[in-house]
GUDREN-549985 format. One record per residue (C-alpha): x, y, z. Coordinates in pm, whole numbers, plus 50000, padded with zeros to 5 digits. Each point is the difference from the previous one (the first is absolute). Example, Ala and Ser with C-alpha at 12.3 -4.5 7.8 and 13.67 -1.06 7.14 Angstrom:
BEGIN
px->51230&py->49550&pz->50780 .
px->50137&py->50344&pz->49934 .
END
This chain:
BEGIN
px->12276&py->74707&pz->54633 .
px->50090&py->50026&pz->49592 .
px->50166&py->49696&pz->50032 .
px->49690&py->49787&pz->50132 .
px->49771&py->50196&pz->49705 .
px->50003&py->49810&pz->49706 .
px->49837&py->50191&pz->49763 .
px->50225&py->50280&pz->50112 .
px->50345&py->49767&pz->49934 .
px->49832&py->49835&pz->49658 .
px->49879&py->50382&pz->49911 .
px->50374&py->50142&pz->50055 .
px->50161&py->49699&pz->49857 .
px->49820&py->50037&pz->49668 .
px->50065&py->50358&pz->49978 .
px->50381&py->49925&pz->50070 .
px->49992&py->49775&pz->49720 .
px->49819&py->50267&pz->49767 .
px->50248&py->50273&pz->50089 .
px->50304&py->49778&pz->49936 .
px->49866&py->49882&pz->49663 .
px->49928&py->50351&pz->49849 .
px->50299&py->50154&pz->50147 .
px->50173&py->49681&pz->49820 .
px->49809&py->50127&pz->49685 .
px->50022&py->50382&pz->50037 .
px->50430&py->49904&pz->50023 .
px->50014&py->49822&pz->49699 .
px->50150&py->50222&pz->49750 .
px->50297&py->50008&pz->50277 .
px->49994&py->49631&pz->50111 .
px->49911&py->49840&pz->49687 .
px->50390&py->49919&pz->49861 .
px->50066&py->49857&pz->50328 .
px->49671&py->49776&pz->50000 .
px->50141&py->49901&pz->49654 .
px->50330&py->49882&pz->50103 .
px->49812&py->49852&pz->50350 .
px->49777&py->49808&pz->49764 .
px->50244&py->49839&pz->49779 .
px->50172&py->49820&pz->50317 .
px->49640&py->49970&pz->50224 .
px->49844&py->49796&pz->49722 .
px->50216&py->49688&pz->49973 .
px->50114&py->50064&pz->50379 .
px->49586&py->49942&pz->50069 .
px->49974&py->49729&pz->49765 .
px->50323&py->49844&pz->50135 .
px->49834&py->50033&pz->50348 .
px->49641&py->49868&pz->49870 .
px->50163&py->49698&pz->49871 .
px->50245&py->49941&pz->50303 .
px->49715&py->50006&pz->50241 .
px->49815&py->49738&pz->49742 .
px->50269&py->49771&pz->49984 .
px->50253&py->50065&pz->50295 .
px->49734&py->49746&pz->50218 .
px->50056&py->49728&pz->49741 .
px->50331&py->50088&pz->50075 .
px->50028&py->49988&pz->50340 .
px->49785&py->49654&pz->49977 .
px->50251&py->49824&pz->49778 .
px->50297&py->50162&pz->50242 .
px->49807&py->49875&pz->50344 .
px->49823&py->49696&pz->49902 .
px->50197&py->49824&pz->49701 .
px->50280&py->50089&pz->50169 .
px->50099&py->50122&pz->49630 .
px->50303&py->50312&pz->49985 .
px->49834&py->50298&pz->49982 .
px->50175&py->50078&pz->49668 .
px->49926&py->49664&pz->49833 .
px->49611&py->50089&pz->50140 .
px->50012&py->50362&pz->49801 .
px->50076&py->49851&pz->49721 .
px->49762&py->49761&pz->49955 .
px->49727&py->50246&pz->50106 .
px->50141&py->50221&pz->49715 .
px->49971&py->49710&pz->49798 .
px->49645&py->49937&pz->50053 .
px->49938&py->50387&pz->49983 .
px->50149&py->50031&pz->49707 .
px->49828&py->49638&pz->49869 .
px->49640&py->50125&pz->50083 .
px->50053&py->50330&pz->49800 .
px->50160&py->49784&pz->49723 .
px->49697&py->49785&pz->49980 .
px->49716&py->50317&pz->50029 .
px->50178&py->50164&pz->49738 .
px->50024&py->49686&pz->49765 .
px->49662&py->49809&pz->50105 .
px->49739&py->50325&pz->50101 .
px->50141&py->50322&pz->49853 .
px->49918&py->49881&pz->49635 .
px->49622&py->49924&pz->50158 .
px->50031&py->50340&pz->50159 .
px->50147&py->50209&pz->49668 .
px->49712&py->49800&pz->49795 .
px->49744&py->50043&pz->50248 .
px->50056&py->50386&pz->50065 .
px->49994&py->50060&pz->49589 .
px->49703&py->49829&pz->49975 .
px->49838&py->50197&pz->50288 .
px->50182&py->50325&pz->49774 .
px->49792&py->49877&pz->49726 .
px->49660&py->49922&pz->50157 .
px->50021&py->50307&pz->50162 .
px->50002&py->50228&pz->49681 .
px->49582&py->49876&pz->50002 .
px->49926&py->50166&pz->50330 .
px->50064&py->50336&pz->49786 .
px->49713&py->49916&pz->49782 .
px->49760&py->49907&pz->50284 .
px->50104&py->50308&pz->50167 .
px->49875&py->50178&pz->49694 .
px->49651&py->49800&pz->50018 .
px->49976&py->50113&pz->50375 .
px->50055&py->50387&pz->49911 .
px->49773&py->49976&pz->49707 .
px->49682&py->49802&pz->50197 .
px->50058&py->50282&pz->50281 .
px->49984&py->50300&pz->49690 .
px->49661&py->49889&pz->50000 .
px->49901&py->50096&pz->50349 .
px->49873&py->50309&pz->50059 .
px->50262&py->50115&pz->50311 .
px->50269&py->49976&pz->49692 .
px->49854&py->50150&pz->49731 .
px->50266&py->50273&pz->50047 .
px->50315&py->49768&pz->50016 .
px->50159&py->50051&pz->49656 .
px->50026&py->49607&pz->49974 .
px->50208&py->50015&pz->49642 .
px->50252&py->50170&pz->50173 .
px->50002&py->49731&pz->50313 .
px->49960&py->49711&pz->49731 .
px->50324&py->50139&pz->49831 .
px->50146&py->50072&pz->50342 .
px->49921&py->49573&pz->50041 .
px->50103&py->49944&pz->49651 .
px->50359&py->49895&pz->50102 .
px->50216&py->49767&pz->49831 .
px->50302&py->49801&pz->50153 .
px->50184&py->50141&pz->49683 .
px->49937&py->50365&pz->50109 .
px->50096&py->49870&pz->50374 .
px->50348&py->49847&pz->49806 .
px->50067&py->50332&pz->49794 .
px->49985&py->50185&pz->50322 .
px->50218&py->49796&pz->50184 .
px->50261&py->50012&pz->49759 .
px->49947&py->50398&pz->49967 .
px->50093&py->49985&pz->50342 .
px->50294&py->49773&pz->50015 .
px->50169&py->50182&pz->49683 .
px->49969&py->50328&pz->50182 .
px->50187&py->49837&pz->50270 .
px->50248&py->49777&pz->49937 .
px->50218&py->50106&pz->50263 .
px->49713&py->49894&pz->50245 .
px->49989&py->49649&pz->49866 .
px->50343&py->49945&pz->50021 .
px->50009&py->50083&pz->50338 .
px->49745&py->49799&pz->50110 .
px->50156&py->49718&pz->49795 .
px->50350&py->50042&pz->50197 .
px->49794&py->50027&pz->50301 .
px->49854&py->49657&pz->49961 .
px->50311&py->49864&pz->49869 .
px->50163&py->50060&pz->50319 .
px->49711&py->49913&pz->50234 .
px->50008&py->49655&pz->49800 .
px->50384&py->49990&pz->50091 .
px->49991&py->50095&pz->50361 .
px->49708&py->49836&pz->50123 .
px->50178&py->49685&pz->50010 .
px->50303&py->50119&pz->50123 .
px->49797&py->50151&pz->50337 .
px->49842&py->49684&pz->50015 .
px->50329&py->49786&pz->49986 .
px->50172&py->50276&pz->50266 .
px->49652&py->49973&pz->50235 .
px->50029&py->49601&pz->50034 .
px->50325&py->50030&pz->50066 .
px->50095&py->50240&pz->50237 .
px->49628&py->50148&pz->50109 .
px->49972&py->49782&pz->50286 .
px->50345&py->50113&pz->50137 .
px->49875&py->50331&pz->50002 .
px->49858&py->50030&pz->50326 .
px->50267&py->49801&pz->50216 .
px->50234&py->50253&pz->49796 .
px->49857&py->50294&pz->50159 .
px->49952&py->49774&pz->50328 .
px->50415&py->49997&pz->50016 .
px->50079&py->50336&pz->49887 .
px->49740&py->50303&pz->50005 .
px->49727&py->49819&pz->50235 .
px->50291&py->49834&pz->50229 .
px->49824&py->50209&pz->50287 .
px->49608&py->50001&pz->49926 .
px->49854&py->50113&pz->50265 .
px->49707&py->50135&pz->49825 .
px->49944&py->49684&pz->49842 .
px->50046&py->50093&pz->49627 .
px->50081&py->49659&pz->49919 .
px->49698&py->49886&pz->50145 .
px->49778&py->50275&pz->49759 .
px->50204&py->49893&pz->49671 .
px->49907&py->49647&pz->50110 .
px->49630&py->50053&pz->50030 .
px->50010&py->50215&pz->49667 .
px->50182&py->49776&pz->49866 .
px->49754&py->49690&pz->50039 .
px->49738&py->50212&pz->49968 .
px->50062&py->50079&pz->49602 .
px->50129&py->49617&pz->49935 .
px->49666&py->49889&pz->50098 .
px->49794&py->50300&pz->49819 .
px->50184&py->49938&pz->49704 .
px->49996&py->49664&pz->49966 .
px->49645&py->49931&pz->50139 .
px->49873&py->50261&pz->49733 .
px->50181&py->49841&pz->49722 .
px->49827&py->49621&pz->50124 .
px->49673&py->50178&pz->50014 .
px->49977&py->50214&pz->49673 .
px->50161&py->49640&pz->49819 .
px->49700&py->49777&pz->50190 .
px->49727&py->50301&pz->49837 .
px->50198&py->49998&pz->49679 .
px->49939&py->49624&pz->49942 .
px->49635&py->50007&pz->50160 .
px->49902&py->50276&pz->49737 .
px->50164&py->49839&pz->49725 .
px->49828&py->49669&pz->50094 .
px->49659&py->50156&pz->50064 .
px->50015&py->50220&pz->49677 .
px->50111&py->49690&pz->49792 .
px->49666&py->49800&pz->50116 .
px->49767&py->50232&pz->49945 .
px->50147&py->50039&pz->49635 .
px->50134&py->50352&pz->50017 .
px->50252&py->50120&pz->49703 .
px->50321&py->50083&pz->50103 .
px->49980&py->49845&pz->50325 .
px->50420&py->49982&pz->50035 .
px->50010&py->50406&pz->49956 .
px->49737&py->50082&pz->50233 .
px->50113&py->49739&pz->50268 .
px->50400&py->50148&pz->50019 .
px->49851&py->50349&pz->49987 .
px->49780&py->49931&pz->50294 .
px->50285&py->49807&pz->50180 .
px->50242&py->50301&pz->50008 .
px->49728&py->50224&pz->50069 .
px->49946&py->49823&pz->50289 .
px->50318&py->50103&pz->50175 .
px->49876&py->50348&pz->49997 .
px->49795&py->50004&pz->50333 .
px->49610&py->50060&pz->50006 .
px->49967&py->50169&pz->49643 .
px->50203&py->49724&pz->49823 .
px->49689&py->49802&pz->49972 .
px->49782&py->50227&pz->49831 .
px->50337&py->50103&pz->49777 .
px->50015&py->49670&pz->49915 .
px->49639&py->49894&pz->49879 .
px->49991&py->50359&pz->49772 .
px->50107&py->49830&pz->49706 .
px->49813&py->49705&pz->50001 .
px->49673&py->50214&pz->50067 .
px->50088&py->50249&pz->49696 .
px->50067&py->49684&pz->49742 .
px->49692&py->49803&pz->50097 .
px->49776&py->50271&pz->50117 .
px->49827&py->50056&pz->49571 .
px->50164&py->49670&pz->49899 .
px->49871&py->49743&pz->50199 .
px->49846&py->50169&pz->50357 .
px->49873&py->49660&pz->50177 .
px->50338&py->49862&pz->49980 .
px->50110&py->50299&pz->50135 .
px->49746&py->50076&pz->50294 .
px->50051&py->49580&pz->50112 .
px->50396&py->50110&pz->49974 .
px->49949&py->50275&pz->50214 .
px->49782&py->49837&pz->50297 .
px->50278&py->49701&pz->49971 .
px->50289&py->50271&pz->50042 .
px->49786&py->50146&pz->50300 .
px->50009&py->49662&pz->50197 .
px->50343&py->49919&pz->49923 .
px->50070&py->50357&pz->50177 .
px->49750&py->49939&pz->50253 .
px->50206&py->49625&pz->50076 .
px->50320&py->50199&pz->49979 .
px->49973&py->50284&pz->50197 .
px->49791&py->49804&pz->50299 .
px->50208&py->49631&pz->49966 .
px->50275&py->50025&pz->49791 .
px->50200&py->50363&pz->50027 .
px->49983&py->49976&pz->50404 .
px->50137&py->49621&pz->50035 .
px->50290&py->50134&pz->49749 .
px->50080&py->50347&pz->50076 .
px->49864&py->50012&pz->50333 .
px->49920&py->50421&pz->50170 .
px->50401&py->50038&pz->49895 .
px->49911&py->50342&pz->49863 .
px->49800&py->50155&pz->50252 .
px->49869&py->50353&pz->49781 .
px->49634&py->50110&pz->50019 .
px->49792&py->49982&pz->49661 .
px->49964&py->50405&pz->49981 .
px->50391&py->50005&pz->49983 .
px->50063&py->49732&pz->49750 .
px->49741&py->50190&pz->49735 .
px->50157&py->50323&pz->50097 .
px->50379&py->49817&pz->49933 .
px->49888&py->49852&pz->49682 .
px->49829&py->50310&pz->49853 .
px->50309&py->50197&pz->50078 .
px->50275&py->49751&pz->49899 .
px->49820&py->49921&pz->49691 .
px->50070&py->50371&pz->49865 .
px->50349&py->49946&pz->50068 .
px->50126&py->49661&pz->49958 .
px->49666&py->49854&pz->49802 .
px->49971&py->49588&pz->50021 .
px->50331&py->49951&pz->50235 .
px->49906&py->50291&pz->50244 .
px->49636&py->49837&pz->50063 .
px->50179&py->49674&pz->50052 .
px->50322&py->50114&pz->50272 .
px->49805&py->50327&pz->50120 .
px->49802&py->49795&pz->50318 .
px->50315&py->49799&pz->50098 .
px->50243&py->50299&pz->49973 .
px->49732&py->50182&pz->50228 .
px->49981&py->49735&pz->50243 .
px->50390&py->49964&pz->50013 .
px->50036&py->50402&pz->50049 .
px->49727&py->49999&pz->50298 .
px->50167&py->49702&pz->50152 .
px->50325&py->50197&pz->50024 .
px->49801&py->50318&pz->50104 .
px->49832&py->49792&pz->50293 .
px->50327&py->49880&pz->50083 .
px->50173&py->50345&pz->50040 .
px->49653&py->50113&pz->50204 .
px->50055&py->49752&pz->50212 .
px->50378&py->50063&pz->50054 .
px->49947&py->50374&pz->50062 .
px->49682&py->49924&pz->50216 .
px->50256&py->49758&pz->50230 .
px->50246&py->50258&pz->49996 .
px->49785&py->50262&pz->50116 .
px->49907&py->49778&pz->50283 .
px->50332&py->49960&pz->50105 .
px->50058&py->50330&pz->50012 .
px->49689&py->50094&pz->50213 .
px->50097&py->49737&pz->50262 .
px->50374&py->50151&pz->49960 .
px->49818&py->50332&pz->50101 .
px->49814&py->49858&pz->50285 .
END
């Protein structure tokens, strides 16, 4: 009967997700050197794996269909890898660095207006008893206070900086090396286990890592082609209708968009906040173009590409990103729905397996 009641299943299913996140918070005084030493090999091993699933299907094209060796075929897909980031970081990242401190710059004037706003509202009579010298000095910031406390906080902890700068180091380091070690041994993986631990499957756990398997190659890579296709839209759409910093906004919106349902309204925030006192028509046309791109996407575009691959109900996927956000931040919104989908898979795969078995049994019995 529970199991036909969907609001019962979605009901427990968020508040098994709660429970495991807090008692993942409430732990973390115990857990959190062991999340430290997890994280420094899980964020190149995730990268690695991002960027195998990317370009292992180049791969495997240049392998099948070029009849090219496989090794030959890495390293030209390296080559090109390494050839496009070459090119963004001589050709766009100057645009970017030039276009972001200009955006720095413009920015200091919404301070000002700001202070206009507060001191036009002082005049109604519902804030007559705001002390609005205090809020316009509260407003009154300057990117040079914003500098002196950031380096307040990075001399009281150098130790922190240096850690995070060893961390990077080495996620720089190995996430080409688990990219290299992927394309060249992860599609031996499964006929591995096939000979040796799986030799006799007769639950048909080859079958399950297969399905997952092809399941998170075509999430991964269909979400990368669809957050690129928005990425150039925006940057096209906000370049004709003349708004400032169009290059910024566009890549911001673009990686936002792998972050499912609120990575479009992420994405749009700082485009609204620099052209909402500057220059608000731009801005509201920019906003009703962004809405039809999403509208095109998520009705013509994100099906034909990603397809129903990960099957998780809208309630969950807010509940998952609120949640992972407060633990991971940006990379737990973006792996927190196909992690999900990957752990009910194998959870409806041992159901299944102990629901046959207890059939068995029962006509064992009889």
């Amino acid at each position: 009967m529970f199991r036909r009641n969907k609001l019962f299943f979605w009901t427990t299913e968020i508040l098994l997700i709660t429970l495991i996140f807090y008692l993942w918070r409430e732990m973390g005084a115990i857990i959190t050197p062991f999340v430290s030493v997890i994280n420094t090999i899980m964020i190149p091993f995730l990268l690695g794996g991002f960027l195998y699933y990317l370009t292992n299907p180049i791969v495997n094209f240049l392998e099948k269909e070029c009849k090219i060796n496989r090794i030959v075929g890495i390293l030209l897909t390296l080559c090109v890898l390494i050839g496009s980031l070459v090119i963004g970081v001589v050709y766009l990242l100057p645009i970017l660095i030039n276009q972001l401190s200009s955006l720095i710059n413009s920015s200091q004037g919404i301070y000002g207006q700001l202070q206009d706003l507060v001191i036009e509202l002082s005049k109604y009579p519902a804030f007559q008893e705001l002390d609005i010298q205090q809020t316009i000095q509260q407003l009154n910031l300057s990117y040079v206070d914003i500098l002196q406390n950031i380096l307040n906080s990075v001399t009281n902890s150098v130790g922190s900086v240096l850690s995070a700068l060893v961390s990077t180091v080495l996620i720089i380091i190995m996430t080409p090396v688990f990219l290299v070690y992927f394309l060249l041994d992860g599609h031996k993986f499964l006929p591995m286990l096939e000979r040796t631990v799986l030799k006799r499957d007769r639950l048909n756990i080859s079958g399950l890592l297969t399905n997952l398997n092809a399941t998170i190659s075509r999430y991964i890579s269909g979400v990368s082609i669809d957050a690129f296709i928005i990425g150039c839209l925006a940057f096209i759409g906000y370049s004709v209708i003349g708004l400032k910093y169009a290059l910024v906004f566009a890549i911001f919106l673009g990686l936002a968009n792998l972050i499912p349902y609120a990575g479009p309204f992420i994405g749009i925030t700082p485009m609204i906040i620099s052209n909402l006192f500057t220059d608000p028509q731009k801005m509201i046309i920019a906003v009703i173009y962004i809405l039809i791109i999403q509208q095109v996407d998520g009705n013509i575009i994100y099906p034909r590409i990603v397809g129903g691959v990960m099957k998780v109900h809208p309630i969950i996927i807010l509940v998952l990103l609120l949640l992972s956000s407060n633990i991971y931040g940006i990379i737990g919104m973006i792996v927190a729905v196909p992690i999900y989908s990957i752990l009910k898979e194998i959870s409806k795969f041992l159901v299944r397996l102990y629901e046959k078995h207890k059939e068995v049994q029962e006509v064992k019995e009889k």
